[in-house]
C-alpha positions in Angstrom: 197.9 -54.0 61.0 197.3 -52.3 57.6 195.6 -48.6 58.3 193.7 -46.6 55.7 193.2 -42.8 55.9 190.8 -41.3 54.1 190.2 -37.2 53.6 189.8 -34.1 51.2 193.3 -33.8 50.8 194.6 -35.8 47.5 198.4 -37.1 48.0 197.9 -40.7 48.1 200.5 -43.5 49.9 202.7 -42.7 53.4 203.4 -39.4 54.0 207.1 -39.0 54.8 208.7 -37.8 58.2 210.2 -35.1 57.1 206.7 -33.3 55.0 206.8 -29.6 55.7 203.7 -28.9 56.2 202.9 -31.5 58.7 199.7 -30.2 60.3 198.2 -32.7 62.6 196.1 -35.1 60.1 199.3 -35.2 58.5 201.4 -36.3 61.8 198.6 -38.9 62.4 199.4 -40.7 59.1 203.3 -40.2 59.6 203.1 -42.2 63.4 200.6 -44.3 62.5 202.0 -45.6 59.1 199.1 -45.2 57.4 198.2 -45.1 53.8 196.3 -42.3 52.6 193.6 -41.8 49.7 191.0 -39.1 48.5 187.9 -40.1 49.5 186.7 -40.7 46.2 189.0 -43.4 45.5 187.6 -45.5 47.6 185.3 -46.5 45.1 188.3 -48.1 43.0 190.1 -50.0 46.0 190.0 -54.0 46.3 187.9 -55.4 49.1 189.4 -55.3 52.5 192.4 -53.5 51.9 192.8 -52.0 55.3 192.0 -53.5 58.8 191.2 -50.1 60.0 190.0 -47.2 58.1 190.1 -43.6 59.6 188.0 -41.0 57.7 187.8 -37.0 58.0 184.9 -35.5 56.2 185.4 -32.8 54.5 183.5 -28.9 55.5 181.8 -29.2 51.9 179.9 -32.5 52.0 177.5 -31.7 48.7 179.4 -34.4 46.6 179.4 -37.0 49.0 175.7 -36.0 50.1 174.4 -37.0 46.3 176.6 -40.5 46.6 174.9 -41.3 50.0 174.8 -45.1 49.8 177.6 -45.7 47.7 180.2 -43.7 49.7 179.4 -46.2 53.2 179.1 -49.2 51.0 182.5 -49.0 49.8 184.2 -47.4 52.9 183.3 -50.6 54.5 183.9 -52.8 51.9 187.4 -51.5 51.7 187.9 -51.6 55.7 187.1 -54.6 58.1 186.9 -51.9 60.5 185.6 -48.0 60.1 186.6 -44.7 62.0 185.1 -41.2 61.6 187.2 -38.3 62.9 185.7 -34.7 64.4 186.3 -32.1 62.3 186.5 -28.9 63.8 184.5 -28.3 67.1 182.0 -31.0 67.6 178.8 -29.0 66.6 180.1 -27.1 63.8 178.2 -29.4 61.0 175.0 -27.9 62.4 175.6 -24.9 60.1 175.2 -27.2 56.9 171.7 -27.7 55.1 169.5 -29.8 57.0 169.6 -32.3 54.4 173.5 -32.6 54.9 173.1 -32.7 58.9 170.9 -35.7 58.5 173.3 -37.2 56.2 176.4 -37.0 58.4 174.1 -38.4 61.2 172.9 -41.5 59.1 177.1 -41.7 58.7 178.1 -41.8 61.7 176.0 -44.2 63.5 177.1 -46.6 61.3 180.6 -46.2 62.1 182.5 -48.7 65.0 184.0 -45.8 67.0 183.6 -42.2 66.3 187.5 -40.5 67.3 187.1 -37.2 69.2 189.6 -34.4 69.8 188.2 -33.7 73.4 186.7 -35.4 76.5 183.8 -33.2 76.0 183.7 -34.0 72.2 183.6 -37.6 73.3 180.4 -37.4 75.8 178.8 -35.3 73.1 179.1 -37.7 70.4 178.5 -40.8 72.4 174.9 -39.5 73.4 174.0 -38.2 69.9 175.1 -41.4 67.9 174.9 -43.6 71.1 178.4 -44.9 69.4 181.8 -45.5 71.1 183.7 -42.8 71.1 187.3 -42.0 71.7 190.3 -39.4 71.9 192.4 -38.9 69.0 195.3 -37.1 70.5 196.7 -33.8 68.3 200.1 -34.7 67.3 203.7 -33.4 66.5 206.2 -35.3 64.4 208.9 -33.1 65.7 212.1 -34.6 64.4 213.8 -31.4 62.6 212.2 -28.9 65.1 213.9 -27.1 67.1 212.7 -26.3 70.7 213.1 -22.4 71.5 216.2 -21.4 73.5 215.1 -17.3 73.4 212.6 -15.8 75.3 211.1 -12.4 73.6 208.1 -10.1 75.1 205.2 -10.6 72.6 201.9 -12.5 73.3 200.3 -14.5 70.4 196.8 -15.2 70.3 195.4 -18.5 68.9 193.3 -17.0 66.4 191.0 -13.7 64.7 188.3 -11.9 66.0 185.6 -14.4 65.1 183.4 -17.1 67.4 185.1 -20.0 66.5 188.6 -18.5 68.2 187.4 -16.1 70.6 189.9 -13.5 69.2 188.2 -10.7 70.6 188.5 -12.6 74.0 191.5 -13.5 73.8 193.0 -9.9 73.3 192.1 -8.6 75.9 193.6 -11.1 77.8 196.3 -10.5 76.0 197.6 -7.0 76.8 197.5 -7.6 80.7 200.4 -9.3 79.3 202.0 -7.1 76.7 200.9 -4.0 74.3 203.0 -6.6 71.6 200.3 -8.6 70.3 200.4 -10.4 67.5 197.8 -12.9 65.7 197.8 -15.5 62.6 196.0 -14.6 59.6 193.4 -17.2 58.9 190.3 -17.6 56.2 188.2 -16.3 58.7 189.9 -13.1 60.0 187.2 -10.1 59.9 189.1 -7.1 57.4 188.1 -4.5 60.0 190.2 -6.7 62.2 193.5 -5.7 60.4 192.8 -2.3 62.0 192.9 -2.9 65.4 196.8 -2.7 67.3 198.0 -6.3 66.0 200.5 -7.5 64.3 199.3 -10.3 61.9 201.7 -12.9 60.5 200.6 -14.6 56.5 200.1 -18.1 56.6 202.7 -20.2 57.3 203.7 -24.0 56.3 203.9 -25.9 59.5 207.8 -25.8 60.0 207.8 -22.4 59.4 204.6 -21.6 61.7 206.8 -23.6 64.6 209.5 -21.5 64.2 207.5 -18.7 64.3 205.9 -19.5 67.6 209.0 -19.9 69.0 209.8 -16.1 69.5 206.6 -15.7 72.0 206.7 -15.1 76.0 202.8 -16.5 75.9 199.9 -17.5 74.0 196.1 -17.1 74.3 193.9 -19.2 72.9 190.1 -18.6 74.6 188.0 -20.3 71.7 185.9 -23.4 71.2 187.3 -26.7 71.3 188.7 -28.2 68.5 192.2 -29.7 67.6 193.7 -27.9 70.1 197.1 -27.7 68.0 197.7 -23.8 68.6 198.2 -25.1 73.1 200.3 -28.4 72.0 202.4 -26.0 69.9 203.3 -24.0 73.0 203.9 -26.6 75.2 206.4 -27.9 73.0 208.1 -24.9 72.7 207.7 -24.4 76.8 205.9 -21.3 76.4 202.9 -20.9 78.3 199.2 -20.8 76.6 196.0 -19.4 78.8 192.9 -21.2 77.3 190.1 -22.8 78.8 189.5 -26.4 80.1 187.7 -28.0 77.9 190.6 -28.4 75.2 192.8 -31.7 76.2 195.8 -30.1 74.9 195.4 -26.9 77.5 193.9 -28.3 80.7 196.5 -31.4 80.5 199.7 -29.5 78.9 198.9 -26.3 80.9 196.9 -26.8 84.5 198.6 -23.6 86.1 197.1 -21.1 83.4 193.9 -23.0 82.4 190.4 -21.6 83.0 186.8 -22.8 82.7 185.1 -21.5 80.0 183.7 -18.0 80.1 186.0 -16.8 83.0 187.6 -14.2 81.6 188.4 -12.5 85.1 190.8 -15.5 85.6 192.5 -15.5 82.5 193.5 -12.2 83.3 194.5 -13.4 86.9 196.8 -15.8 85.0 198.1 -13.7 83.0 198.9 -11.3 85.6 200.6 -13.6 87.7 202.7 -15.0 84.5 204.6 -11.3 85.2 206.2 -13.2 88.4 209.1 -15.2 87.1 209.0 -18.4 89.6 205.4 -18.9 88.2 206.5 -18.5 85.0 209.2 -20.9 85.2 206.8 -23.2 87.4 204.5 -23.3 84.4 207.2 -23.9 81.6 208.8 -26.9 84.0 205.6 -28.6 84.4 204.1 -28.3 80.5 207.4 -30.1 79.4 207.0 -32.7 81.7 203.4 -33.2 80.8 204.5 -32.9 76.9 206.6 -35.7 77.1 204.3 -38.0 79.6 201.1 -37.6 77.6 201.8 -35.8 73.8 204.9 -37.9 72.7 205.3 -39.5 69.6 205.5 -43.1 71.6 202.6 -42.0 73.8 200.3 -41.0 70.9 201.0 -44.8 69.1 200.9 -46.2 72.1 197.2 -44.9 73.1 195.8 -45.8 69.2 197.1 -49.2 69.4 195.0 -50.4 72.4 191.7 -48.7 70.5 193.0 -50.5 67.1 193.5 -53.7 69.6 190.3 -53.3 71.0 188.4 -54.4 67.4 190.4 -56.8 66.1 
């Protein structure tokens, strides 16, 4: 089964194992074997070229907008069968130009299954496209990572002080835990936020970012679903994240420190009773179990292949 990827990004062929920057788009091309293009060249590959096609649209649609027609003519020309993948939290399109929300709709309804990074991103766009939709797991491709073996007193939270990540949230929860908080520097962190008591780390290539996680006693994440890379991360590491329900990664990798949405009150429950070492250790025992039983390499090709299966 030949697989096409399709994004913004513009290395072209396999990506190998060992890339250092292997974000999760990346680790999906690495396990699936697939063969990756910029969107554009789509409109210079032969005719069924792939018998699946997987697509991530890019935040800034404008040039595909103006090549409307042409851009699903040749997607499925190239691919017997075609895949769009969420970007970001499943409504976050609704901030582009009308003309560019009716565009990606028109896209995606012509599309054999929508992939999802959530259960709730699935019901969502199953009744807006009335589409098949499924779960695209996050991924790691952790071959030359190494799993932390040190336990330090900081808390981490999954992102800045903006709606998207719920920093604001997620620092208060925080210091129930520790006065040591520390956050990653992304394209969307506030300035005024560099004032407040937080240690911000520079961006970081993904090797480097994994290593860097590994120093934490806990993370917080209390933000909108999307990717949910920041709670796989942890579990990995067997550090646990507080975060809310309705990201896979949290409510399946950590069920002893997940909350519904909104209930701030028991994230800092949670993170009061991380303080007690049996739960502690309780938490850390069962996120690596469930890391290996449902985020695994083998698990994650194992789950694509029946939806791959499924069309052919």
């Amino acid at each position: 089964m030949k697989i096409g990827f399709f994004s913004e990004a513009q290395h072209e062929g396999k990506v190998p194992r060992n890339h250092p920057n292997a974000r999760t788009d990346i680790a999906w091309q690495i396990a699936l074997e697939a063969i990756h293009h910029p969107i554009p060249k789509l409109w210079q590959l032969p005719d069924n070229s792939y018998d699946i096609g997987i697509m991530i649209m890019p935040k800034q649609k404008g040039p595909l907008v103006e090549r409307e027609e042409e851009l699903l003519r040749h997607y499925k020309r190239v691919c017997k069968k075609v895949m769009m993948m969420q970007e970001s939290y499943y409504n976050y399109w609704q901030d582009d130009p009308v003309d560019w929300q009716v565009w990606y709709y028109n896209f995606i309804v012509e599309m054999d299954i929508i992939l999802c990074h959530n259960d709730c991103d699935v019901i969502y766009y199953q009744g807006l496209a009335g589409k098949r939709a499924e779960v695209m797991p996050s991924l790691m491709i952790t071959d030359d990572i190494v799993a932390k073996s040190e336990w330090g007193n900081g808390v981490i939270l999954g992102g800045n002080m903006v709606w998207a990540y719920g920093g604001f949230d997620s620092y208060i929860v925080a210091r129930v835990l520790s006065e040591d908080v520390h956050a990653p520097s992304t394209g969307r962190m506030p300035e005024l936020e560099k004032q407040m008591p937080i240690t911000h780390t520079p961006w970081l290539l993904w090797k480097e970012w994994m290593s860097y996680l590994s120093q934490f006693n806990a993370g917080v994440q209390l933000g909108t679903p999307s990717a949910g890379t920041f709670n796989l991360n942890h579990a990995f590491h067997g550090t646990p994240c507080i975060g809310y329900s309705n990201v896979n990664t949290q409510r399946i990798l950590h069920p002893l420190t997940t909350v519904e949405q909104g209930d701030i009150q028991s994230a800092k429950d949670v993170a009061e009773k991380l303080k007690d070492d049996k739960f502690y250790d309780l938490c850390v025992k069962t996120m690596k179990q469930r890391y290996d039983l449902y985020y695994s390499e083998e698990a994650f090709t194992k789950h694509m292949g029946k939806i791959f299966e499924s069309l052919l």
